[in-house]
C-alpha positions in Angstrom: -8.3 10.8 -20.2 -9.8 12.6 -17.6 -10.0 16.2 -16.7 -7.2 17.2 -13.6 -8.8 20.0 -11.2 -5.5 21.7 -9.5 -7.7 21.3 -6.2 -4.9 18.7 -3.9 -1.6 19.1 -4.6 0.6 16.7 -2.6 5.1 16.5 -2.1 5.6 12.7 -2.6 8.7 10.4 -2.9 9.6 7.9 -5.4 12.2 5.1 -4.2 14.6 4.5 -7.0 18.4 4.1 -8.0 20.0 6.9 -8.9 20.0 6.5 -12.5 16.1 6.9 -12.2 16.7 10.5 -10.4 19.4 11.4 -13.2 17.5 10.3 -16.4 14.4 11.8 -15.1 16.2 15.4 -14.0 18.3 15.7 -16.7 17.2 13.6 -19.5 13.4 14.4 -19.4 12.9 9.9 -19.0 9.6 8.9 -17.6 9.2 7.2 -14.1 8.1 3.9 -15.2 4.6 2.6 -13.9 4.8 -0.6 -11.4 2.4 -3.4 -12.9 3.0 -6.3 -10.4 0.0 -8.2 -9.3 1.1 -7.9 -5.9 1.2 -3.9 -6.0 -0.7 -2.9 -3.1 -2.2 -0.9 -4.6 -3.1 -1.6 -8.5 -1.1 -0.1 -11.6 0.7 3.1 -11.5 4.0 5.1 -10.3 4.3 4.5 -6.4 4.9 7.3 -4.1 5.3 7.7 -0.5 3.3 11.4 0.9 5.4 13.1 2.6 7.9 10.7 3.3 11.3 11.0 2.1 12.9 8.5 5.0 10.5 5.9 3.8 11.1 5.8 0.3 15.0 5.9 0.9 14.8 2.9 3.3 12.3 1.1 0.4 15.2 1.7 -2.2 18.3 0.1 0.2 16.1 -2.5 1.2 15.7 -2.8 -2.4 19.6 -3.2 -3.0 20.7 -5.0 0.2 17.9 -7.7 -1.3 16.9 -7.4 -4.7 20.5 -6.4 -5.8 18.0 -4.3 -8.6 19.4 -1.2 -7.7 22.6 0.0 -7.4 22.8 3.4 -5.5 19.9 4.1 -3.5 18.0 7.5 -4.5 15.0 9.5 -4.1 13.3 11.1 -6.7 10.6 14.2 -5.0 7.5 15.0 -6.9 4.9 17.5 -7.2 1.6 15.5 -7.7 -2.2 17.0 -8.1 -4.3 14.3 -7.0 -6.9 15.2 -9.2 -9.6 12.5 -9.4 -8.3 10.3 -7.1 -9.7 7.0 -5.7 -9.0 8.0 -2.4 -9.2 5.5 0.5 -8.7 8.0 3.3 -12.2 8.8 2.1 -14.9 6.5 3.6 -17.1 6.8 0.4 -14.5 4.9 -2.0 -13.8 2.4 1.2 -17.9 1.9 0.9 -17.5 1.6 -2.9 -14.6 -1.4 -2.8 -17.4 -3.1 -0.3 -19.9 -2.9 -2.9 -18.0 -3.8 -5.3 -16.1 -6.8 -4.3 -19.2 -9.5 -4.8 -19.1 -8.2 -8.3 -15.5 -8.7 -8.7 -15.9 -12.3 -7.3 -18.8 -13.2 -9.6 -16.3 -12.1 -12.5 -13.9 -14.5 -11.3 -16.1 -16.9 -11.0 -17.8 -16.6 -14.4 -14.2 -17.1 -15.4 -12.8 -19.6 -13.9 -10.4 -17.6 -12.1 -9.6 -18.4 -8.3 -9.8 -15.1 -6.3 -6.0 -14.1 -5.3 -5.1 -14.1 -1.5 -2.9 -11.7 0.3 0.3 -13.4 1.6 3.2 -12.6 3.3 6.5 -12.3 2.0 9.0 -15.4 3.1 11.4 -13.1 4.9 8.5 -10.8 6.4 8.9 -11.2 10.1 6.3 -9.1 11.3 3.5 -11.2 9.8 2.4 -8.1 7.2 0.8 -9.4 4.2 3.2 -7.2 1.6 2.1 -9.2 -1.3 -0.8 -7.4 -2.0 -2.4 -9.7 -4.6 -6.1 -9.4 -4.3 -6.0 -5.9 -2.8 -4.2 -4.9 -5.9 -6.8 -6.9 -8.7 -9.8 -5.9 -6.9 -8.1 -2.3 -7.3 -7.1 -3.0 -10.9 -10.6 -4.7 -11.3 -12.7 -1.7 -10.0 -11.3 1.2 -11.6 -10.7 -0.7 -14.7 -14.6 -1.3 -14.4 -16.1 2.3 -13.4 -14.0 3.7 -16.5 -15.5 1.1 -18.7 -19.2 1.2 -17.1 -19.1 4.3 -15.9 -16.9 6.9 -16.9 -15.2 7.6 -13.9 -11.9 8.6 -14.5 -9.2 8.0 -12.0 -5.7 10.0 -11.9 -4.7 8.6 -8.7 -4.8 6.1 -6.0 -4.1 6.7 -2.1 -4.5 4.8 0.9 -2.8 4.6 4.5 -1.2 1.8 5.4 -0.2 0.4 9.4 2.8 -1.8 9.0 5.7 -2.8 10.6 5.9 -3.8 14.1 4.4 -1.8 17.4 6.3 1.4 18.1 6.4 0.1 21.2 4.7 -2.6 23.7 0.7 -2.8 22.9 0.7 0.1 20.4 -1.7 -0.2 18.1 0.8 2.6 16.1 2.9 1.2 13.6 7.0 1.8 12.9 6.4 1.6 9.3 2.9 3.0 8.4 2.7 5.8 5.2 0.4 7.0 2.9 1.0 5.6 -0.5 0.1 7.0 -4.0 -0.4 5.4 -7.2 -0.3 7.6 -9.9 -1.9 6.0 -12.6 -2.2 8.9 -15.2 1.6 10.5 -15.5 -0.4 13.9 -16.4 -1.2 14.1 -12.4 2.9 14.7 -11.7 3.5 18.2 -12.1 7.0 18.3 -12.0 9.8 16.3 -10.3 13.0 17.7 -7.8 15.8 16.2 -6.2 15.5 15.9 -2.3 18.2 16.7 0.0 18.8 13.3 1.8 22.1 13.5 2.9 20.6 13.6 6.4 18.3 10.3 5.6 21.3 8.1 4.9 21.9 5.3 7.3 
């Protein structure tokens, strides 16, 4: 496990039913860690920086289609970085480049197709939201330069454009966020429940 330096410290926002928020508040439960090859962005506990609105709209869309959660909550969080695999930073961007042949070669050596990125069915703005290689090159990588190299990684960020122009020829995005997955629970300093009686619909 590696070594957290308290040098970024981030508010982030976990989409969840309420009995997520209770259990974790009151009951000490842990947030449980996503593990869905289509994760965007590999293993870990998925938060939204900074954006409470976001990760209440994620968790109603959640129960107007999923049905897999009943009251739609948000669950705030105090998160140190720490070593993160951040890809706001041009250096771990440059590493995934390098990287990727490798990751290929692997597959190949084991007979594995390389996953594609696809959009969901009832996607209308063309976003490819199932992530599938972005999240096993991901997986892949850090799995690799803990193994190999003895890098250590707490955390995972990246931006994200999505969603349909603001507005006609915008190049900004209506649902663009920075995400975070937290892939060592250690990196969550402590958890609070957001006032979002003024984000409900």
């Amino acid at each position: 496990m590696g070594e957290l330096s308290y040098q970024r410290t981030v508010i982030a926002y976990h989409g969840c039913d309420e009995a997520v928020v209770t259990g974790v508040l009151l009951h000490g439960q842990r947030v449980r860690a996503s593990a869905n090859d289509y994760d965007w962005l590999g293993r870990g506990i998925y938060f939204w920086e900074h954006g409470p609105r976001r990760a209440l709209e994620w968790a109603q869309w959640r129960a107007r289609v999923f049905k897999n959660i009943r009251k739609p909550a948000v669950l705030g969080a105090f998160i140190n970085l720490g070593n993160c695999f951040d890809l706001l930073d041009t250096n771990y961007t440059r590493l995934l480049t390098e990287m990727f042949p490798l990751y290929r070669q692997a597959c190949q050596g084991g007979g594995v197709a390389v996953p594609q990125n696809l959009p969901a069915r009832d996607e209308a703005s063309g976003d490819l939201v199932l992530r599938y290689l972005d999240c096993a090159v991901v997986n892949w990588c850090l799995d690799f330069l803990e193994k190999e190299e003895r890098q250590y990684f707490h955390t995972v960020r990246c931006v994200f454009s999505e969603g349909t122009p603001a507005y006609e020829g915008s190049k900004i995005m209506a649902k663009s966020h920075i995400q975070i997955a937290v892939r060592d629970v250690s990196a969550v300093i402590g958890y609070f429940k957001p006032n979002v009686d003024n984000l409900a619909e």
